[in-house]
LUMDOMAR-399061 format. One record per residue (C-alpha): x, y negated, z negated; residue in one letter. Coordinates in pm, 1 decimal. Each point is the difference from the previous one (the first is absolute). Example, Ala and Ser with C-alpha at 12.3 -4.5 7.8 and 13.67 -1.06 7.14 Angstrom:
- 1230.0, 450.0, -780.0, A
- 137.0, -344.0, 66.0, S
This chain:
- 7036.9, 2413.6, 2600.9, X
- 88.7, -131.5, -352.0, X
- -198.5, 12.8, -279.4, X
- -62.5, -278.2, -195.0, X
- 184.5, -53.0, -345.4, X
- -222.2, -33.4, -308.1, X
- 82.4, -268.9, -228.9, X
- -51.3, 198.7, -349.1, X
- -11.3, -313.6, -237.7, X
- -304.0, -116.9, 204.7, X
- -404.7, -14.5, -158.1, X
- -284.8, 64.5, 164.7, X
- -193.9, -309.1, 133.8, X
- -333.0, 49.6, 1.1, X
- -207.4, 82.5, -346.3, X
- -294.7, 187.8, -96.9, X
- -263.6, -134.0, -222.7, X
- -59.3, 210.6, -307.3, X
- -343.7, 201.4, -29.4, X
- -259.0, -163.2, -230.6, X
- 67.7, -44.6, -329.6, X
- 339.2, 95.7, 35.5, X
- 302.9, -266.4, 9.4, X
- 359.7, 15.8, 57.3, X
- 232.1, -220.3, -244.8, X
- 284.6, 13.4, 305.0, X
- 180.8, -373.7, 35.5, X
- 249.5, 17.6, 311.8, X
- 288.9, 41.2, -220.7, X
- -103.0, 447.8, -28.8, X
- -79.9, 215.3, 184.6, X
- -315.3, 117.7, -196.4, X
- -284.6, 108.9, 248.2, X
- -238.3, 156.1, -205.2, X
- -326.6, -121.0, -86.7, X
- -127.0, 77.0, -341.1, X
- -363.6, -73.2, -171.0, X
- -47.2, -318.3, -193.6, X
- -93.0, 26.0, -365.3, X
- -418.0, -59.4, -70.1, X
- -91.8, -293.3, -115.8, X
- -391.0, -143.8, -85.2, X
- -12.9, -151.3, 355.2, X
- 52.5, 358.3, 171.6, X
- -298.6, 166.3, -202.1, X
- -276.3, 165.4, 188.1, X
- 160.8, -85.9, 338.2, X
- -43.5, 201.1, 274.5, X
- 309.7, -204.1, 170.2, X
- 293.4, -199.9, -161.7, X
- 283.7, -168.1, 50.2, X
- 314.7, -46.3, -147.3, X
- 173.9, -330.8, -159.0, X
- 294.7, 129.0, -173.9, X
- 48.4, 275.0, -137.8, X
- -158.6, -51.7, -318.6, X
- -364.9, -132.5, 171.7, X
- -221.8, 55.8, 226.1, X
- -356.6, -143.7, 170.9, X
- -309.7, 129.1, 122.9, X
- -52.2, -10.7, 344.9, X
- -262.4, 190.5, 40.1, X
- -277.3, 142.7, -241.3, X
- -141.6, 361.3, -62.5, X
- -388.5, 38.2, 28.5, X
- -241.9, -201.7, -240.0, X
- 289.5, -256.6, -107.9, X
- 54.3, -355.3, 215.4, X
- 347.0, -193.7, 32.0, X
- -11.4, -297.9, -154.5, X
- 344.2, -181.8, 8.5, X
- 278.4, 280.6, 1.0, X
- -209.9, 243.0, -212.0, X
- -311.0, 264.5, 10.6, X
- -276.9, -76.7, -162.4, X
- -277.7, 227.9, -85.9, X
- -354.8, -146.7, 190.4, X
- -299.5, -36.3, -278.3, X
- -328.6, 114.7, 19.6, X
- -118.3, -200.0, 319.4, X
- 336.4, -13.4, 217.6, X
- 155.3, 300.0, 216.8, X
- 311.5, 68.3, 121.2, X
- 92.1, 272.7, 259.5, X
- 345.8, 169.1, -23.2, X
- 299.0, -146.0, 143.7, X
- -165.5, -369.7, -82.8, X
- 203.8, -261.9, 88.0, X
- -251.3, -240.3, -119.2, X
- -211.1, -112.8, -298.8, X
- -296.3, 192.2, -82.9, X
- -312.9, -48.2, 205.3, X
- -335.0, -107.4, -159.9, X
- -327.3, 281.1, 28.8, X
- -266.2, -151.7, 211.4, X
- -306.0, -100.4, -194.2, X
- -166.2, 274.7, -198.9, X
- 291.0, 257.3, 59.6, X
- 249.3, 79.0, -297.7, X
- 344.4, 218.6, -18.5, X
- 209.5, 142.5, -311.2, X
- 275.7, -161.6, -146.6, X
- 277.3, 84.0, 207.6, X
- 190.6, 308.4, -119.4, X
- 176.8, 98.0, 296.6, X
- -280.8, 213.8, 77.3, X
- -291.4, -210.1, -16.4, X
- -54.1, -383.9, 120.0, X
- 31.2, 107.2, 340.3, X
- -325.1, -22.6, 142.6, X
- -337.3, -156.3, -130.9, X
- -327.5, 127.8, -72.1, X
- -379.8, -104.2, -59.7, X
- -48.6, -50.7, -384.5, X
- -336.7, 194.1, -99.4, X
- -311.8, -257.9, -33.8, X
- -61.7, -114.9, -327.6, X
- -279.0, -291.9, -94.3, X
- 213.0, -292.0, -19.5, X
- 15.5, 85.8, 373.4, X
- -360.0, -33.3, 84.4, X
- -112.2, -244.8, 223.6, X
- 344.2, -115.3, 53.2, X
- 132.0, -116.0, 363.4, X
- 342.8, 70.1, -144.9, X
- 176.7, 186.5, -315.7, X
- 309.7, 85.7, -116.3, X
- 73.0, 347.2, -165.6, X
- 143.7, -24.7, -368.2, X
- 55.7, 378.9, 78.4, X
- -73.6, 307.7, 163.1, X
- -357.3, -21.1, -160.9, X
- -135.5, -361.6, -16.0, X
- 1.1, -278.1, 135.1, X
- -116.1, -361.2, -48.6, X
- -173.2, -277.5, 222.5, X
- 190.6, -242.6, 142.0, X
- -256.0, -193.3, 221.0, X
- -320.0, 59.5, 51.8, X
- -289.0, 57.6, 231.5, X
- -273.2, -264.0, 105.9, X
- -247.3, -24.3, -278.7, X
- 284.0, 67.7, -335.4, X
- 235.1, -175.0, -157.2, X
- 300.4, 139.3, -161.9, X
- -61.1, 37.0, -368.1, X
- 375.2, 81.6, -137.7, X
- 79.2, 297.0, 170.4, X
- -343.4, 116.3, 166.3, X
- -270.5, -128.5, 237.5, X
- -356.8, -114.3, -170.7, X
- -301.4, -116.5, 153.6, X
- -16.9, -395.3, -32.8, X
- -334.6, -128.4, -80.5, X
- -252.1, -140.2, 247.9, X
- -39.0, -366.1, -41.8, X
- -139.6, -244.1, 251.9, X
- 284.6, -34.8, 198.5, X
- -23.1, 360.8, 119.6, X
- -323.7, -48.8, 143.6, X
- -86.0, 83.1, 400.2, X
- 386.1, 131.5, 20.3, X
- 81.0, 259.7, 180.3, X
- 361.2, -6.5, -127.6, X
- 86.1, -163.2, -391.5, X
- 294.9, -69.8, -168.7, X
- 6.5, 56.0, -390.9, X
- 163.6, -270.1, -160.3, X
- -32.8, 171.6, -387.6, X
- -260.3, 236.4, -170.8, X
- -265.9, -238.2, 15.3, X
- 57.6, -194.5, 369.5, X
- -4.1, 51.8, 337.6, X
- -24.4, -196.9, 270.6, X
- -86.7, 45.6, 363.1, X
- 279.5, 107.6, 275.8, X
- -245.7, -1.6, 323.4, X
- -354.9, -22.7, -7.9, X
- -297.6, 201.8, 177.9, X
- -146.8, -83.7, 296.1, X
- -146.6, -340.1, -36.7, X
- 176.3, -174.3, -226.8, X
- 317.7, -180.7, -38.8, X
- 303.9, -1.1, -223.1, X
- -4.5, -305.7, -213.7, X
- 274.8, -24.7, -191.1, X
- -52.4, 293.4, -243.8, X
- -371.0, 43.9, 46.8, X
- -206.6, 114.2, 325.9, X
- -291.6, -237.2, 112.5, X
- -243.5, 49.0, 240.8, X
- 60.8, -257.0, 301.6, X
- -238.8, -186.5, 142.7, X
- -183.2, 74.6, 295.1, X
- 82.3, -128.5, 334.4, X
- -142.3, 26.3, 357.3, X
- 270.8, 289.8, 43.2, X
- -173.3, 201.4, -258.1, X
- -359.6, 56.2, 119.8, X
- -94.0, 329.9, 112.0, X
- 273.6, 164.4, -143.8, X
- -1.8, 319.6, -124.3, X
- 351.7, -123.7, -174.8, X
- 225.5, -303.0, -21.2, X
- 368.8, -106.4, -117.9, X
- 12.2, -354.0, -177.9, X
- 272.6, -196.1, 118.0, X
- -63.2, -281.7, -228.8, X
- -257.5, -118.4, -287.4, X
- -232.0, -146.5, 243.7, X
- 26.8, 233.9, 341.2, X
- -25.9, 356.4, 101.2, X
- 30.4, 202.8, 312.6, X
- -202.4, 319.3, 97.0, X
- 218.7, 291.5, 56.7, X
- -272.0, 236.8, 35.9, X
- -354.3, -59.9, 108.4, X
- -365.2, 120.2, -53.1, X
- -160.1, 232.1, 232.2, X
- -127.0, -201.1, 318.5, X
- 300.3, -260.0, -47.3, X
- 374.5, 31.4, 161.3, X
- 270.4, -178.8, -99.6, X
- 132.3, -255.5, 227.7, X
- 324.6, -159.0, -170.1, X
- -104.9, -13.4, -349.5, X
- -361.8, -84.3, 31.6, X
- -270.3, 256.0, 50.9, X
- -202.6, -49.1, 293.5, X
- -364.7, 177.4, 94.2, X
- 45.4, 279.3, 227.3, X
- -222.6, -57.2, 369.9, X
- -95.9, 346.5, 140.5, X
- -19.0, 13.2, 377.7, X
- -410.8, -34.0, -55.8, X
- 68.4, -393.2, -143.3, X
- 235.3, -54.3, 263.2, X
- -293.1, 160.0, 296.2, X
- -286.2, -220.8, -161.9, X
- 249.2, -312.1, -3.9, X
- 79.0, 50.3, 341.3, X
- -337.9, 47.3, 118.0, X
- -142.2, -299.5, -213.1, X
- 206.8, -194.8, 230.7, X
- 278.1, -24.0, -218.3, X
- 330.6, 85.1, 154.6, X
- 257.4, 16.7, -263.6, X
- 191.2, 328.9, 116.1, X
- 351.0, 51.2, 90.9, X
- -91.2, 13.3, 352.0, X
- -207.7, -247.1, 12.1, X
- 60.7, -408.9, -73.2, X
- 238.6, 51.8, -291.6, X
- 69.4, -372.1, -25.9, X
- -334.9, -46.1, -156.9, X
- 10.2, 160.2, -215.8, X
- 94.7, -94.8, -389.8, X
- 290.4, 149.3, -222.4, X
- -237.0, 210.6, -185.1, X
- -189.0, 151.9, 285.3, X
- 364.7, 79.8, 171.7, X
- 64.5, 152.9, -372.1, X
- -329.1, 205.7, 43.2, X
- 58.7, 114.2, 348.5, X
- 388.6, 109.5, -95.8, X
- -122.4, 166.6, -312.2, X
- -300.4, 209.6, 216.1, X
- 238.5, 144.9, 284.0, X
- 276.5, 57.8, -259.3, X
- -252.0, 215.6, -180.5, X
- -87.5, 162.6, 330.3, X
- 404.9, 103.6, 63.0, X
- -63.6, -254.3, 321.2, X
- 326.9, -202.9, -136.6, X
């Protein structure tokens, strides 16, 4: 069989791309197929990856530990951003109260807990100014932020029967949510009124100026819906009975009124009967 004749003016077809940071200056007019490395420029600093323009310039693709990409070049991450090696992205923010380096290369990779200083006291959140303080940036219930640290507020009227209060300066606070039997009104907490709901209670939960509903009762009384209702023992219910009058469950239920029903409920509940 004949072989086939090789044309020996003809090019290879298919091309290669050149490694990173490497570039070949080849048009199709030569025969160059060499790749060579690009000359540094500002963009290719710290990269862990570049690429090549010409062959005068190159960009960042990708960034070495502790420095983010931002546009074509590396920069180094500050005090309370990371960056991991082979970042492709800009630098990532420390969560609250955590700190890392500036980036080096070696450091501003990871974060770390900033040592406790007093401006961190009483704080719900800080941010670290370094490796060994840190400063509030909110506070818990009961301070206000005073510049950069948490101080009691004073008590004024306002923070009176609240269980919760929200400092407004140094010398204010006012009520979040109140104690048991009162109300939040406005920035104060008053003590509703009492309504039918509330007797016998052992405690109650306003739900306006003028009502409130039990929500726990005193000893002898269950709570039926939100009113607290006396207990019957099985002794009141016999001496009913046998004084001829028959308000039971089993016996002539449809005379009986809403709050003996509530009475009779409330007894065999107590008894596990229901």
């Amino acid at each position: 069989m004949a072989q086939p004749t090789l044309d020996p003016f003809s090019k290879a077809t298919a091309c290669e791309a050149c490694p990173a940071g490497q570039y070949s200056d080849s048009d199709v007019d030569n025969d160059d197929t060499s790749c060579s490395a690009c000359a540094t420029s500002g963009n290719g600093a710290n990269a862990a990856n570049v690429t090549c323009t010409t062959g005068t310039n190159q960009v960042a693709t990708t960034c070495n530990a502790g420095y983010g990409l931002v546009g074509s070049a590396c920069g180094a991450c500050d005090a309370l951003t990371y960056a991991v090696q082979g970042n492709s992205a800009v630098c990532q923010t420390c969560a609250s109260g955590s700190y890392t380096d500036t980036g080096t290369g070696t450091t501003g990779t990871t974060c770390s807990t900033c040592a406790t200083s007093g401006n961190g006291a009483n704080a719900a959140t800080v941010t670290c100014t370094s490796g060994t303080n840190q400063v509030a940036t909110t506070c818990n219930a009961g301070y206000w932020l005073d510049g950069s640290a948490c101080s009691t507020c004073a008590t004024s009227g306002n923070g009176a029967n609240a269980t919760t209060i929200t400092c407004t300066s140094g010398t204010n606070q006012v009520a979040a949510t109140c104690d048991a039997g009162y109300w939040l009104d406005e920035d104060a907490c008053s003590a509703c009124a009492t309504s039918g709901n509330g007797a016998n209670a052992a405690t109650v939960t306003c739900t306006s100026g003028t009502n409130q509903i039990a929500t726990t009762c005193d000893a002898g009384y269950g709570l039926v819906g939100s009113a607290c209702v006396a207990l019957i023992t099985q002794a009141d219910v016999d001496a009913a009975y046998n004084a001829g009058i028959k308000c039971s469950l089993a016996d002539q239920l449809a005379d009986c009124n809403t709050t003996q029903l509530a009475e009779i409920a409330v007894h065999y509940q107590s008894q596990g009967q229901c």
